[in-house]
N, C-alpha and C positions, 0 to 999 in steps of 0.2 A: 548377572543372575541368569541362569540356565532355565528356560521353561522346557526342553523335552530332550529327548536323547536322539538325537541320530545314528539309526544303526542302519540303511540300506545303502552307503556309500563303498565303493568298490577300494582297495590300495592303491595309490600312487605305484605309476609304474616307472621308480626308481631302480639303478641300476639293473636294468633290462638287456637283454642283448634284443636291439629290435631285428636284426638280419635271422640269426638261427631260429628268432621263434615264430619267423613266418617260412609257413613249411612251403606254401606256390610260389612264393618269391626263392629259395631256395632248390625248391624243382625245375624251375626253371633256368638258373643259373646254368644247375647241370643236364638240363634237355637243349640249352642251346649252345654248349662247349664250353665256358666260362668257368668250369671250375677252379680252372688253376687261379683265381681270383678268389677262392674261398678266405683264403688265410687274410686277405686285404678287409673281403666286405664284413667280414667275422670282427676285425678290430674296429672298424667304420660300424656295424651294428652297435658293438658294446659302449662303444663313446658316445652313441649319440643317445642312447639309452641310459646313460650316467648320470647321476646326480650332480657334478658338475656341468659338464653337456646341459642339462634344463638348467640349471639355476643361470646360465647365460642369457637365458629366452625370459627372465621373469624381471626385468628389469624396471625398475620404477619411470613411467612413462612423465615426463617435464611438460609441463603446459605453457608454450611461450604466447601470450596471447597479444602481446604487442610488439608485433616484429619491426626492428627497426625500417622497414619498408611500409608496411604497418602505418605507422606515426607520419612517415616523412609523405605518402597520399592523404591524410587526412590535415595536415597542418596545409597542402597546399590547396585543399578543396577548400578549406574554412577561407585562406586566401583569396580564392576569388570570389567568394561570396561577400566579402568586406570589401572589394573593390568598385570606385563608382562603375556604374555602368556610363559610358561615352553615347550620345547619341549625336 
């Protein structure tokens, strides 16, 4: 059930070129001799701007809350606590 609409949410920025559309990272390239790297950081921009590119980054995060090291420190703590004490 829908109580209101959201409408000030900006679009996913899906297939994006992140390199060409930042214009100082770009000036700079070519203010510090680097351009002949254009054609490289142009395909490195657009991939990482991809909607495959992000959908690698969204991965469903695993909760391992008993890690077998975990278990194997508290089985031996309970250990010494059931053990006599010697005086």
């Amino acid at each position: 059930m829908l109580t209101h609409t959201v409408s000030n949410q900006s679009k996913a920025l899906v297939d994006y070129d992140l390199f060409n559309s930042d214009a100082p990272l770009v000036e700079s390239i070519v203010a510090h001799g680097a351009s002949g790297f254009s054609d490289k950081l142009t395909a490195f921009g657009r991939f990482t701007g991809s909607s495959a590119a992000i959908a690698l980054g969204q991965a469903t995060p695993i909760l391992r809350s008993s890690a077998p090291t975990t278990v194997l420190a508290i089985a031996s703590i309970a250990l010494i606590f059931t053990l006599p004490i010697m005086t």
